[in-house]
N, C-alpha and C positions, 0 to 999 in steps of 0.2 A: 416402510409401509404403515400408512395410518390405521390406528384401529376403530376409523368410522362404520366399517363394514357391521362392527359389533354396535348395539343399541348402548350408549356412554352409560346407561344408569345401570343393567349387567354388571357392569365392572366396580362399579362403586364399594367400596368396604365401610365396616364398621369403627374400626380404625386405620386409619390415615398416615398415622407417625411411623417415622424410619423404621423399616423390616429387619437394618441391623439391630436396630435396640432390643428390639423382639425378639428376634434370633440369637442376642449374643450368649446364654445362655446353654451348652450342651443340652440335647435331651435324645437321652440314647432309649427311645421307646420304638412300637413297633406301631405301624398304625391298621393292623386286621389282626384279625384273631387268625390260628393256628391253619387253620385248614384253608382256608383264603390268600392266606401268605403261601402254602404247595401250590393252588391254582393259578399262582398268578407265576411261580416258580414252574409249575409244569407249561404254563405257557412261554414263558419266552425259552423254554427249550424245543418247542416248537419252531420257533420263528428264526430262532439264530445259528448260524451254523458256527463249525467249529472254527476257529480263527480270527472270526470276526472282530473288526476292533468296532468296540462298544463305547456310548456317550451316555451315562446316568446323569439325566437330567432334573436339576434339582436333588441331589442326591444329598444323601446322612451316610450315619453309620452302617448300614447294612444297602446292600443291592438286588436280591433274590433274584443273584441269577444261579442258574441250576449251576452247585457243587462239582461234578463233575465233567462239568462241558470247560473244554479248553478253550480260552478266546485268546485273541490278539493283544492288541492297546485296548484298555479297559479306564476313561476318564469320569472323571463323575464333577460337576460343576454345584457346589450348592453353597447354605449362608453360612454354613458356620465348620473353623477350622477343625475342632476338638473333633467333631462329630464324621468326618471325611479322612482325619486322619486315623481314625478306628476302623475303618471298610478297607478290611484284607484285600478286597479285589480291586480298588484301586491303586491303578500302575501312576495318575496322574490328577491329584485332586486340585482343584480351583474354586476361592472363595471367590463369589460374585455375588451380586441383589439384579436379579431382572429383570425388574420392575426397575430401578435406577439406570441399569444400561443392557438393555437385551440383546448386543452384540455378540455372538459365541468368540472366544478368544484363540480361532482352528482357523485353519484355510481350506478353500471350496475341496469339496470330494475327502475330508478325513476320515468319516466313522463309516460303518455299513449297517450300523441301527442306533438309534434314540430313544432313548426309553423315558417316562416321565412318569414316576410311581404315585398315586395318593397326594401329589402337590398341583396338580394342575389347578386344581380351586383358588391361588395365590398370587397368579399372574393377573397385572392388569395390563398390560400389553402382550395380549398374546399372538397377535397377528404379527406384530413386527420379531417375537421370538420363533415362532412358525416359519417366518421368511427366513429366518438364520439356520432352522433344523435343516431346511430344504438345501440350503448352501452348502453348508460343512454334512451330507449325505452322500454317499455317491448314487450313482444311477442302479436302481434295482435296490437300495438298502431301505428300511425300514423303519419308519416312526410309531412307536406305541403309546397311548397313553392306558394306563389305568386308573380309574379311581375308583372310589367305595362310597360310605356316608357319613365318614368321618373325617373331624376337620378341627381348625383353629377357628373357631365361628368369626371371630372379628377379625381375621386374615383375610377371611375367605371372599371371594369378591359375591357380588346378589346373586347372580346367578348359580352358582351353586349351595347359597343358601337357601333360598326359597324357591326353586323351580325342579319340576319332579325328575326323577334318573331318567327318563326319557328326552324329556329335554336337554340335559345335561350329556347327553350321548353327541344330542344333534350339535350341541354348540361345538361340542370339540371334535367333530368331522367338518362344521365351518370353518375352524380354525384352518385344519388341512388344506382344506379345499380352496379357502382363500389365499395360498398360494400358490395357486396353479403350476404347482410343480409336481402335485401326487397324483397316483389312479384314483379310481375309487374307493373310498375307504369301506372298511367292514368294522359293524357295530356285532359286539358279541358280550353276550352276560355268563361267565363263567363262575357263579357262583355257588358253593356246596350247598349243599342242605342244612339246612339249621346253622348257617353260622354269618358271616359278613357277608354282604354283598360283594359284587367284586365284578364290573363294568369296563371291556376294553374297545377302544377304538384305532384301528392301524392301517395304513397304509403306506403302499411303497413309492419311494420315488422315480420319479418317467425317465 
């Protein structure tokens, strides 16, 4: 799927050069503060039931999913080894870049949720990674992204550099939506008081 649907200079980044190079570096940091990392933990204990086999998309060291919710297969696809082989809750980690090849590396109907923590700012092909979330979903499972306001500035593509959280809600329920394989998505700001923001958008697949 072409990502014309999205406006080309949206996507555009500050820096250009390989995401391995960038990435090859561990960085075992957190990217919200304390109380925004529970809300975003108290939500996908919302959403996920017990069993479920889970796809941490773009994922690092950590996954914040709730401590004691039981899951299924728990994969987490991200750039750097060091950092995925430190995430106890991955049963199955996979270095990828996908922006280089946004093919997920599952077969159609594997996971029953998608999660994409604080990294969706880093995609520049997000439609054609959206058409893979949809793929490797099964019917009824669930795509979530969250993000915040914080970022690798010269990672991050324009659009989430310079355009306010509101916009930045709609583009990533585009993303969804442009593969007509979700319901309607739901825009939700789940953020504590005095602390990070903390902006999710989810929907399930048809």
């Amino acid at each position: 799927m072409p990502n014309a649907a999205v406006p080309p200079e949206l996507l555009t980044r500050l820096d250009d050069t390989p995401d391995a190079a960038f990435y090859a570096l561990p960085r075992l940091v957190t990217h919200l503060d304390a109380p925004s990392l529970l809300a975003l933990t108290a939500f996908y204990a919302e959403q996920l039931p017990a069993g479920a086999d889970v796809l941490d998309l773009m994922s690092s060291w950590v996954s914040h999913l709730p401590p004691g919710l039981r899951l299924g297969h728990v994969a987490g696809l991200g750039m750097n080894g060091t950092e995925l082989a430190a995430n106890p809750r991955l049963a199955e980690p996979v270095v990828q870049d996908l922006n280089a090849d946004p093919r997920l590396p599952w077969p159609d109907g594997r996971f029953d949720a998608v999660l994409n923590a604080l990294s969706i700012q880093y995609l520049t092909r997000p439609l054609e990674v959206y058409a893979e979330v949809a793929r490797v979903l099964r019917p009824g499972g669930v795509a979530i992204i969250a993000h915040s306001h914080r970022c690798f500035p010269t990672k991050a593509v324009r659009a989430f550099r310079d355009h306010a959280p509101a916009d930045r809600l709609r583009l990533c329920r585009h993303y969804l939506d442009q593969t007509g394989a979700f319901g309607p998505a739901q825009l939700v700001d789940r953020s504590p008081p005095d602390a990070d923001p903390l902006w999710i958008v989810f929907a399930r697949r048809r």
